[in-house]
C-alpha positions in Angstrom: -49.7 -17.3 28.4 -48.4 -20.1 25.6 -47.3 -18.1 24.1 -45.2 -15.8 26.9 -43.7 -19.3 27.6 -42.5 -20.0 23.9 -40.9 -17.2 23.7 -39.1 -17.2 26.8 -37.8 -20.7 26.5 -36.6 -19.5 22.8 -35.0 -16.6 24.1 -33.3 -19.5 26.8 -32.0 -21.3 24.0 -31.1 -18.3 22.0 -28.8 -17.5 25.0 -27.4 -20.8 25.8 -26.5 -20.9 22.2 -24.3 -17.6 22.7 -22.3 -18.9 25.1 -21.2 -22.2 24.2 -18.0 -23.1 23.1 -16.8 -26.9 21.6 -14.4 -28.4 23.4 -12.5 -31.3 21.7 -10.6 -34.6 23.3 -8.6 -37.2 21.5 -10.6 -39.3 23.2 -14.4 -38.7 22.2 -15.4 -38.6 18.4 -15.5 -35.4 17.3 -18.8 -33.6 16.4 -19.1 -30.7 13.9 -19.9 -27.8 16.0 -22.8 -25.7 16.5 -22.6 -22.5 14.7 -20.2 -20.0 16.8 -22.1 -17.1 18.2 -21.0 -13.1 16.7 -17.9 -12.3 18.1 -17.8 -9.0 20.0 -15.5 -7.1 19.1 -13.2 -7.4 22.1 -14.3 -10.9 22.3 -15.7 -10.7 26.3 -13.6 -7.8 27.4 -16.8 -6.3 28.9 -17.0 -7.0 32.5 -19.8 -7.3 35.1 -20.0 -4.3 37.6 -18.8 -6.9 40.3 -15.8 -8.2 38.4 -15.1 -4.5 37.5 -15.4 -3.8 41.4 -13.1 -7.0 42.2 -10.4 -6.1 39.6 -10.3 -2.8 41.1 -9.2 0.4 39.8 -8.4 -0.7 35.9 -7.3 3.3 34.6 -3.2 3.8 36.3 -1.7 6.7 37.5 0.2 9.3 34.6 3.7 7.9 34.8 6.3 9.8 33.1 8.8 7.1 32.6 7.1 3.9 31.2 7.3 1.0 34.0 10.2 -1.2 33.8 10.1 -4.4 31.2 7.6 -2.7 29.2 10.0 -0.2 27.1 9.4 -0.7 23.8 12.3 -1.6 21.7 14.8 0.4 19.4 14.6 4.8 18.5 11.4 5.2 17.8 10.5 8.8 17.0 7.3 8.8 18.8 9.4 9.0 22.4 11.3 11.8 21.8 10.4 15.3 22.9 8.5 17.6 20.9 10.9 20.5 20.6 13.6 18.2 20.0 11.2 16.4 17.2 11.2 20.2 15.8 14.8 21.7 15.9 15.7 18.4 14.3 14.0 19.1 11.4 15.6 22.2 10.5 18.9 20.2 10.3 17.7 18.5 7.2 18.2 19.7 4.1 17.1 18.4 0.4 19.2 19.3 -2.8 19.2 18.5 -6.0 16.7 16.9 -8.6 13.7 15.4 -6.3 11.6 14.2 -9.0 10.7 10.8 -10.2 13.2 9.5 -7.2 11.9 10.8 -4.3 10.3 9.1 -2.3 11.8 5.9 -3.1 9.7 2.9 -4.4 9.4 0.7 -1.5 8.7 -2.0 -3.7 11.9 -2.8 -6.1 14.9 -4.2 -4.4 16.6 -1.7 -2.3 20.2 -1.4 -1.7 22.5 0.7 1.1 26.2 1.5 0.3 28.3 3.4 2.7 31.6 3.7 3.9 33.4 1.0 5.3 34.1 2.9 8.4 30.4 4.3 9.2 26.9 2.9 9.9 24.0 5.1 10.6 22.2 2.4 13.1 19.5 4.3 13.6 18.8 5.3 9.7 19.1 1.5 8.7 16.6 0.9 11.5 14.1 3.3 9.8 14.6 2.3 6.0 13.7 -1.2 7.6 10.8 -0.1 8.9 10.1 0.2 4.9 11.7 -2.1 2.6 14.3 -4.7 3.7 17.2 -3.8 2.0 21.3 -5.4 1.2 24.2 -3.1 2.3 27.4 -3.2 0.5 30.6 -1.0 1.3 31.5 1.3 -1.6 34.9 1.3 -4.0 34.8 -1.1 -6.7 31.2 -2.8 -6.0 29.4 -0.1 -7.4 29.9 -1.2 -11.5 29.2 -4.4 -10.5 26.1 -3.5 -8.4 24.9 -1.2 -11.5 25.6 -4.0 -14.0 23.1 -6.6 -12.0 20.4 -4.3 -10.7 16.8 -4.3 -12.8 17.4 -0.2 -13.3 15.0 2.0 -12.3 13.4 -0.8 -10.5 16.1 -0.8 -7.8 16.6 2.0 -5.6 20.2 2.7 -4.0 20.7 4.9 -1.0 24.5 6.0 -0.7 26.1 7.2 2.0 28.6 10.1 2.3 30.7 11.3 4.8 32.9 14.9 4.4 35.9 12.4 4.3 34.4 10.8 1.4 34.4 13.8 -1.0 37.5 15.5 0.4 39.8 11.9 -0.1 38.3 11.1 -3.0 36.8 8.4 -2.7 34.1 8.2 -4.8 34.2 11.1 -8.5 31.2 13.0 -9.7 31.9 11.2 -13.1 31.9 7.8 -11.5 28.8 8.5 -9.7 26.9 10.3 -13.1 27.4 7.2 -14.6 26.1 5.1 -11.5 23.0 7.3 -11.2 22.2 6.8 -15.5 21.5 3.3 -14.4 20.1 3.3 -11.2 17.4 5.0 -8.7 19.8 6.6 -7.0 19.7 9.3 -3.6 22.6 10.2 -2.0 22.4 10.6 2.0 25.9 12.8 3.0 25.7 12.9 6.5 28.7 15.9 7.3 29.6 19.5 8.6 30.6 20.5 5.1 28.0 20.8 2.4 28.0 18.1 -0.4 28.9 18.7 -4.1 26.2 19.9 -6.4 25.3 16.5 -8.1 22.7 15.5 -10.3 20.6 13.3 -7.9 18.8 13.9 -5.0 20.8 14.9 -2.3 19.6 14.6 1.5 22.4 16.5 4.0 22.1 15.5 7.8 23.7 19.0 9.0 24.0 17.1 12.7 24.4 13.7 13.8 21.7 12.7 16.1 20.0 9.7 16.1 16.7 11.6 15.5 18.0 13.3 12.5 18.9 10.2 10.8 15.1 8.6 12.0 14.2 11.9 9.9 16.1 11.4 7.3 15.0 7.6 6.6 11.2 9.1 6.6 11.8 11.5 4.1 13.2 9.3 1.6 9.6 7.6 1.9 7.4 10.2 1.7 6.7 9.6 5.6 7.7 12.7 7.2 5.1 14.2 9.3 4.2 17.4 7.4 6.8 17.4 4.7 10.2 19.3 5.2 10.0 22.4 5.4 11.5 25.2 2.6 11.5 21.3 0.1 9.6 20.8 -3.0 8.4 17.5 -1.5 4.8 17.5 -0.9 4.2 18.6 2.8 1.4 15.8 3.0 3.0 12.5 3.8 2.2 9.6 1.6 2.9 6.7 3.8 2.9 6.6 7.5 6.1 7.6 9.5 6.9 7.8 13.2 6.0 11.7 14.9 5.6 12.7 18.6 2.3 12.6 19.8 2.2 16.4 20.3 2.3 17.0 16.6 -1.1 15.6 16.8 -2.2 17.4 19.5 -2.2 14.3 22.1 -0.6 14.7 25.2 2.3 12.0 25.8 1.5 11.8 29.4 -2.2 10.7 28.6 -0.5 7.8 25.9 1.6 7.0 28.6 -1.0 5.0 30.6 -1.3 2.1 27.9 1.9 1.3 29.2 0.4 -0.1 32.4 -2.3 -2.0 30.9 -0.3 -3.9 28.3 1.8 -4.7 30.9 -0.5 -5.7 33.3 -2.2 -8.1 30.7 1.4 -9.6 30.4 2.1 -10.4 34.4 -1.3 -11.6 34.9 -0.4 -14.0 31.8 -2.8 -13.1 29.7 -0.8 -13.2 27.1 3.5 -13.4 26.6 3.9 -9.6 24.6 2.2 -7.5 22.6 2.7 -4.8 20.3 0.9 -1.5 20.0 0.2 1.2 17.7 -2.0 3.9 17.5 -1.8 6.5 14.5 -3.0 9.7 14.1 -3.3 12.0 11.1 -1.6 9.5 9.4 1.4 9.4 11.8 2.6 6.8 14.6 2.6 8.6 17.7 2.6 5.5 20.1 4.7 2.4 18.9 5.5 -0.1 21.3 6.2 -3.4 21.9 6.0 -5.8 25.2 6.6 -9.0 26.3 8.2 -11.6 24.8 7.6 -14.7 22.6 6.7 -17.1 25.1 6.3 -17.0 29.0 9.6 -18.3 29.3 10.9 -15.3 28.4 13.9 -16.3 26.1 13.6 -13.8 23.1 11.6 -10.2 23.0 8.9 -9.0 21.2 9.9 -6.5 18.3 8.3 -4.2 16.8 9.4 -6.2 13.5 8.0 -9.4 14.6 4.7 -11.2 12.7 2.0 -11.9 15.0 -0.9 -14.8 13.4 -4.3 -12.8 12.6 -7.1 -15.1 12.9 -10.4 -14.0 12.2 -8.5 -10.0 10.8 -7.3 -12.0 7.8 -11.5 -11.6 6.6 -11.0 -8.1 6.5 -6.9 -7.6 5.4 -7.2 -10.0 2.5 -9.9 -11.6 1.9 -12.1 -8.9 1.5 -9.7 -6.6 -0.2 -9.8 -9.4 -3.1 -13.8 -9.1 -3.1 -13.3 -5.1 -3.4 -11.0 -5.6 -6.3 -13.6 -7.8 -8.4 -15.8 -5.2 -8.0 -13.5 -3.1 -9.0 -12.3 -4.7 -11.6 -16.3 -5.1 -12.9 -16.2 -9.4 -12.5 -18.5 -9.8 -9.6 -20.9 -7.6 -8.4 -22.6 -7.8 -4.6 -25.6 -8.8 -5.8 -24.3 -11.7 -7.9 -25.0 -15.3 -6.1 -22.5 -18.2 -5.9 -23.8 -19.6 -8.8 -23.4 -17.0 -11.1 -19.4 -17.6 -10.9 -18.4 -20.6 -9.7 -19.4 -24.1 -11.5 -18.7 -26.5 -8.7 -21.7 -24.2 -6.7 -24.4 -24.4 -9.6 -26.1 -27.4 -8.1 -25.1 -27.2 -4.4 -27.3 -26.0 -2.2 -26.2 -22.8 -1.6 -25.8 -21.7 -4.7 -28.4 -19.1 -4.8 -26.4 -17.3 -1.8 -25.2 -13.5 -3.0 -22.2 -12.1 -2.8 -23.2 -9.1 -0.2 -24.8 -12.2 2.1 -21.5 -13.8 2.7 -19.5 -10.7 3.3 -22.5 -9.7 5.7 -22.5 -13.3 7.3 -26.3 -13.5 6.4 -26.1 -16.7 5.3 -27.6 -19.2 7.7 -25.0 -21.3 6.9 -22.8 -22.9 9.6 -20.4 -21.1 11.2 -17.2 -23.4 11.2 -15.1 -25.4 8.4 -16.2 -29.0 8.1 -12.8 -30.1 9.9 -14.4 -32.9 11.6 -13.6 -35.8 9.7 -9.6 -34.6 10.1 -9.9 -34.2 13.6 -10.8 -37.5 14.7 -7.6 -38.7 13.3 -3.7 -37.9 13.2 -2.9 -34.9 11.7 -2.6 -35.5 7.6 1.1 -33.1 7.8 4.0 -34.7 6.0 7.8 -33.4 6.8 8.6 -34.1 3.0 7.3 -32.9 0.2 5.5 -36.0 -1.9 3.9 -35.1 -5.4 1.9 -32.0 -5.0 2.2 -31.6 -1.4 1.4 -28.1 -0.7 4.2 -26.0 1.3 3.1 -24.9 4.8 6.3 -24.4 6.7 9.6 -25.6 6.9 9.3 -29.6 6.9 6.0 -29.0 7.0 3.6 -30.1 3.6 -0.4 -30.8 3.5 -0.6 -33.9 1.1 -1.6 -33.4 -2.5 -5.8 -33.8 -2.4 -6.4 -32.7 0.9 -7.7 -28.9 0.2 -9.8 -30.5 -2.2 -11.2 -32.7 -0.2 -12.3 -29.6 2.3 -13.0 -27.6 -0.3 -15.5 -30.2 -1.8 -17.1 -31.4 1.7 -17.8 -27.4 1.7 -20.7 -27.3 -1.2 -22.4 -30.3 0.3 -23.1 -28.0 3.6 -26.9 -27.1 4.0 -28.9 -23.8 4.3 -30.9 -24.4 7.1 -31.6 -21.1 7.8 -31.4 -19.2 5.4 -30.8 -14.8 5.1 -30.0 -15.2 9.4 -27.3 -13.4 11.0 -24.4 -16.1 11.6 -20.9 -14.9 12.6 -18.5 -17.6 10.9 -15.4 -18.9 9.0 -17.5 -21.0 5.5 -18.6 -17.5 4.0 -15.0 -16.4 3.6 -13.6 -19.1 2.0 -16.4 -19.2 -0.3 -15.0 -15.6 -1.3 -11.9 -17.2 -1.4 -13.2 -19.7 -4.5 -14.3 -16.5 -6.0 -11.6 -14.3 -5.8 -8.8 -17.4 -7.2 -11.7 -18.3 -9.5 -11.0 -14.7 -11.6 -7.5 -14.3 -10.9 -6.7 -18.2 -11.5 -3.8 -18.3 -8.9 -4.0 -18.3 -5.4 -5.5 -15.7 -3.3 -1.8 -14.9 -1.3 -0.4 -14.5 -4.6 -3.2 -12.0 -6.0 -2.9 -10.0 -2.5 0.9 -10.0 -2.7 1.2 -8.7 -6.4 -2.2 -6.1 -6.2 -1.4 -5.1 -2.3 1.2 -6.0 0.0 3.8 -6.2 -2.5 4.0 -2.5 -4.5 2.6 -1.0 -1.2 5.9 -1.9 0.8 3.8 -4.2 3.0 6.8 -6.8 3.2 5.5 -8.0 6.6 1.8 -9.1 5.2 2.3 -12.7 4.4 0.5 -16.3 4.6 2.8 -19.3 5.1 5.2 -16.8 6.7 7.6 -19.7 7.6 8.4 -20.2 4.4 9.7 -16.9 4.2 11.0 -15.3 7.4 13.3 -16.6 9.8 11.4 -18.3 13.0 13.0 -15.7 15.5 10.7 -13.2 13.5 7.4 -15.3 14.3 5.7 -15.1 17.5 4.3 -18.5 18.3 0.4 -18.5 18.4 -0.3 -22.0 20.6 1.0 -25.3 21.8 -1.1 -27.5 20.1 -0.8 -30.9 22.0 -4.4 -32.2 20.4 -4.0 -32.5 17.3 -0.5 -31.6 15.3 1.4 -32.0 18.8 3.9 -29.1 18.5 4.4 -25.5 18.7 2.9 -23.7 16.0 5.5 -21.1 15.3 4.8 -19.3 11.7 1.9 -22.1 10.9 -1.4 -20.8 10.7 -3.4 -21.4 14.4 -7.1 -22.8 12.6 -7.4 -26.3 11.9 -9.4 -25.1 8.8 -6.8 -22.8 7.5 -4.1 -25.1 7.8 -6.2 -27.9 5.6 -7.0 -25.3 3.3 -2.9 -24.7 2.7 -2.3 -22.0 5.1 -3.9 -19.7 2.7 -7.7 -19.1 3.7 -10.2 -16.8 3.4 -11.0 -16.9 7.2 -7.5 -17.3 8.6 -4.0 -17.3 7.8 -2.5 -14.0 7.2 -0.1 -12.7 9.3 1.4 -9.3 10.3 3.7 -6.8 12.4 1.9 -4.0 13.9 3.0 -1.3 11.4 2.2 -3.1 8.0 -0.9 -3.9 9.6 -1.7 -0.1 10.1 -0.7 0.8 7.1 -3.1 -1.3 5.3 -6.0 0.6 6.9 -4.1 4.1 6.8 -4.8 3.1 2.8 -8.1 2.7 3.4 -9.0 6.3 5.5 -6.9 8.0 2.4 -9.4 6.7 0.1 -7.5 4.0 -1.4 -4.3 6.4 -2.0 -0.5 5.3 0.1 3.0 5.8 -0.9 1.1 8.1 -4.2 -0.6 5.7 -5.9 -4.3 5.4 -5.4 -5.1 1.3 -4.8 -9.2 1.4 -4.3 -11.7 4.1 -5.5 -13.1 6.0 -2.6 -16.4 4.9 -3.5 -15.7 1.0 -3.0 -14.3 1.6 0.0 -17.1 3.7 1.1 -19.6 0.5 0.2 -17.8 -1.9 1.5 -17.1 0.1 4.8 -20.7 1.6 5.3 -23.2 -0.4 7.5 -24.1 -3.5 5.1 -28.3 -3.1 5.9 -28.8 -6.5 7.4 -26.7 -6.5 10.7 -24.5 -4.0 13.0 -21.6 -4.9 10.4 -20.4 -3.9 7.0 -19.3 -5.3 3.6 -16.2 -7.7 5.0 -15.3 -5.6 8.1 -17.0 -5.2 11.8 -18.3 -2.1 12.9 -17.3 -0.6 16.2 -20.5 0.9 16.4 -22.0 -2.6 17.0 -20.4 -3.2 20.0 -19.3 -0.8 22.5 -21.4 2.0 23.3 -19.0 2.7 25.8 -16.1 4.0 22.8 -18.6 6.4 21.5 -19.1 8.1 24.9 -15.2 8.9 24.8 -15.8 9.8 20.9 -15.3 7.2 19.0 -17.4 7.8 15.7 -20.1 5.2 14.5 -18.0 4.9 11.4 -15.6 3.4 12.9 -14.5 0.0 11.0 -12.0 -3.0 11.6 -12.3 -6.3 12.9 -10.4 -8.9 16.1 -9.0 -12.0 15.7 -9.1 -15.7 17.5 -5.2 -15.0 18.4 -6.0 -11.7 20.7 -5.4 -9.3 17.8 -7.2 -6.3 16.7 -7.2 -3.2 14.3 -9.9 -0.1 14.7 -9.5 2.9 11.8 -11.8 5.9 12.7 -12.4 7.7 9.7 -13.8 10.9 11.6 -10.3 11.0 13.7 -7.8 9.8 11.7 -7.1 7.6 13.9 -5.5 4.0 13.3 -5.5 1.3 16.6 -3.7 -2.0 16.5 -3.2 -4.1 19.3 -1.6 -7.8 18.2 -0.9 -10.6 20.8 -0.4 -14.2 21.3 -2.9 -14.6 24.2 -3.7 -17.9 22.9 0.2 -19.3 24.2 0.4 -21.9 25.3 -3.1 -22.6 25.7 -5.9 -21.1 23.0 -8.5 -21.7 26.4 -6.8 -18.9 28.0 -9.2 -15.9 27.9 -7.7 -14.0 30.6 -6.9 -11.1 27.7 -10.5 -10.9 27.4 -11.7 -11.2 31.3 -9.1 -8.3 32.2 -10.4 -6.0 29.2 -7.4 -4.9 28.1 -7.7 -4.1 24.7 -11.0 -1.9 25.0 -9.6 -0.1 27.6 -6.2 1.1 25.7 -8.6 1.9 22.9 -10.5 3.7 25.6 -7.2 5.7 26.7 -6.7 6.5 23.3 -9.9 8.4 22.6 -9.4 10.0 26.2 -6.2 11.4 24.6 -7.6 13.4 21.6 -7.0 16.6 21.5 -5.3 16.6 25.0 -2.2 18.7 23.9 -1.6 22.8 25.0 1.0 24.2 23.4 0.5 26.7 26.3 0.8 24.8 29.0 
């Protein structure tokens, strides 16, 4: 009977443990907080059957037309009609030389030069979607441009028109010598065919605003099956915009995310969203709702960064990890010790490699940030000495990181090789990954990853780099830093760490997101280059052999048994963030699901997001939708 008892009032705790959260005030010394418990993967989105009965009827009606304030924003070619999607194609054509050009390096600078007197909207829009590019009206510009540009690093779209070739405005001499110096493609968009030239030639037979979304893919190696009757590989290399018929979903189904993302958005769960599902390696639902802020001043695009939390583990920090592996410097089986000097007499030294990734550490789950939260934020709005960059007019004071860093090997194993879901085991990996590459781990991730992969909108410290319209606020933090956080990473830890951590910090758009993990189901290959060996990615993806998780990612097989009834495979890997993000790839589908929010503006206590269940049940919809397409019908 003792022994019943014991166990039930340890199970008691056990429980009370799991649902506990820290709550801080200015007023009461802060405490460093119990160790968080593992975070589901949709955070609480499961709910009771009574709060299921008293929400009511969660899946909506099919709507044809998408309800209003929840269109998504821009030409997206996921909207338009499937036969349209089709004939469209066949008013493409590709001449001329394709190889080395095509498809265009999205990672050199990129340049657009047209006539003065036409812009193809909808084809900048696309290339965007890519690379940011500069756009310059042709005439005398182009020696100049030829004479500045680093050669075959920069690429250089130019546009034609029939007027161009018929007035004369540009000679096949002038442009010969243009093309010796340059990456150069030539777009003519015109009833007439172009000249035969000596460059890749793409000719938009028709202008439509789908055929110049085509158009823009194709240069990229993103088009949906290739182009038909082209020597371009009919196997995309990056991801590109398709209907969702091509891969045999049935827009109708799709249709009903609609409803839910919006529904999160008037019960204020959260101000906007984006959303994106891809299949077979093509976006066939892109949208994005909302706006910034509840008060409704600017909307969300499908351009805009969104703060990751908790997904930065798996986008960076473990992709660093996979790379020493790679790269033959650490091995999983290696402990702390073994690498880093400042570990050799801590207390956790003799952790491994494969432990932290796991979070089978025992350690505690959160950053030491205590001893900074029971005073006035440390942030300067000048830079003094080293002062580390975190934003505009926004510096951490040279000594600070250290400080966090070094309070961070005096933190004890009092339990050790136990399941513990936290933040200390990824910025251990940090240590190790900056440790080998001695610079920082944003820099390593830019120059290996984000960088030559055309991920322009992956980035820590994004304020320091794209304009604050472009940054959807995360919170209102009235606590601690007393200001809206606006391109400023959301964790306290991150932020004394320099707004580059291993637990927190990156930040993202919907798309770049995807196609990080679109890289990861083509074993390691995007944009024809191969970036991981299929047999990392395989370890590091695999269940890990100590909890429901893997090697850096969650598992969706650890969570909702629910998903696998509609089909989701127990392969499926990914991970959620703090902020009300999350990114699922199925390697058995193909399939690719991002959902990114703010649900933590104004207030991070607001967990209506994960009460209403929105993001399981769009993920839900989407496995409903597989395979729902009849060309028949």
């Amino acid at each position: 009977m003792s022994r019943l008892l014991l166990g039930l009032v340890t199970l008691l705790l056990l429980t009370l443990g799991f649902v506990w959260f820290p709550v801080y005030s200015p007023s009461v010394p802060v405490q460093e907080p119990p160790a968080v418990a593992p975070e589901p993967a949709y955070g609480f989105d499961r709910l009771s059957p009574q709060d299921a009965a008293a929400e009511g009827s969660w899946l909506p009606e099919v709507e044809v037309t998408r309800p209003a304030g929840s269109a998504g924003t821009g030409f997206s070619l996921d909207q338009v009609l499937y036969d349209d999607w089709l004939a469209a194609r066949g008013y493409l054509q590709l001449a001329g030389p394709v190889q080395p050009t095509l498809p265009l390096n999205t990672a050199g600078p990129l340049w657009i030069i047209r006539p003065e007197a036409r812009v193809l909207p909808v084809f900048n829009a696309t290339v965007e979607g890519f690379a940011p590019f500069r756009e310059l009206t042709y005439g005398a510009s182009l020696p100049a441009l030829a004479a500045n540009c680093d050669g075959y690093q920069t690429s250089v779209i130019l546009l034609t028109t029939d007027e161009t070739w018929a007035g004369q405005s540009l000679s096949q001499d002038a442009l010969r010598d243009f093309a010796a110096q340059l990456n150069l493609v030539v777009v003519h968009e015109g009833i007439a065919p172009p000249p035969a030239l000596s460059v890749p030639v793409v000719w938009l037979r028709k202008d439509q605003p789908i055929v110049q979304a085509l158009a823009g893919q194709l240069l990229f190696g993103a088009l949906p099956g290739g182009l038909p009757g082209s020597s371009l590989s009919s196997v995309a290399e990056r991801i590109g915009h398709a209907p969702p018929e091509w891969a045999g979903m049935d827009r109708t189904a799709l249709a009903r995310i609609d409803a839910l993302a919006q529904r999160a958005i008037d019960r204020e769960a959260t101000p906007g969203c984006q959303v994106l599902v891809v299949k077979n390696g093509a976006i066939v639902y892109d949208r994005s709702f909302g706006h910034h802020t509840y008060q409704e001043e600017q909307e969300v695009h499908p351009q805009d960064l969104y703060d990751l939390a908790s997904i930065t583990k798996a986008a960076a920090t473990t992709l660093g990890v996979m790379s020493l592996v790679e790269d033959g410097r650490v091995a999983l089986a290696d402990r702390l010790r073994d690498h880093l000097p400042e570990y050799r007499r801590s207390g956790i030294r003799y952790l491994r490699v494969r432990h932290l990734l796991a979070h089978q550490t025992g350690l505690q789950a959160n950053l030491p940030v205590a001893h900074w939260l029971n005073k006035p934020a440390p942030f300067l709005d000048s830079p003094v000495d080293e002062a580390i960059p975190l934003a505009p007019s926004v510096y951490l004071p040279a000594g600070e990181r250290e400080d966090m860093l070094q309070r961070i090997t005096r933190l004890p194993l009092r339990h050790r090789s136990r399941y513990r879901y936290g933040d200390v085991h990824f910025v251990l990996l940090q240590q190790l990954v900056e440790h080998y590459y001695g610079r920082a781990m944003d820099s390593v991730l830019r120059d290996r990853f984000y960088g030559p992969m055309g991920l322009h909108r992956l980035a820590f410290r994004p304020g320091l780099v794209f304009p604050a319209k472009e940054l959807v606020p995360s919170a209102k933090d009235g606590r601690w830093r007393h200001k809206e956080l606006r391109g400023e990473v959301h964790d306290e830890g991150a932020s004394l760490l320099g707004g580059v951590a291993g637990n927190a910090g990156l930040f993202a758009n919907s798309r770049d997101l995807a196609s990080l993990f679109q890289m990861l189901l083509w074993q390691g290959r995007y944009g024809g280059q191969q970036w991981l060996e299929p047999a990392t990615i395989t370890t590091f993806t695999q269940r890990n052999g100590y909890n429901y998780r893997a090697f850096g990612f969650d598992r969706l097989a650890g969570h909702s048994r629910k998903l696998q009834q509609y089909g989701a495979s127990r392969d499926a890997f990914g991970h959620t963030g703090f902020t009300g993000g999350c990114v699922w790839a199925d390697p058995e589908h193909d399939l690719i699901y991002v959902f990114l929010s703010n649900r933590t503006y104004p207030d991070p206590k607001n967990n209506r997001l994960l009460r209403l269940g929105t993001r399981e049940r769009i993920h839900q919809l989407i496995y409903q939708s597989l395979g729902t397409y009849d060309p028949e019908a």
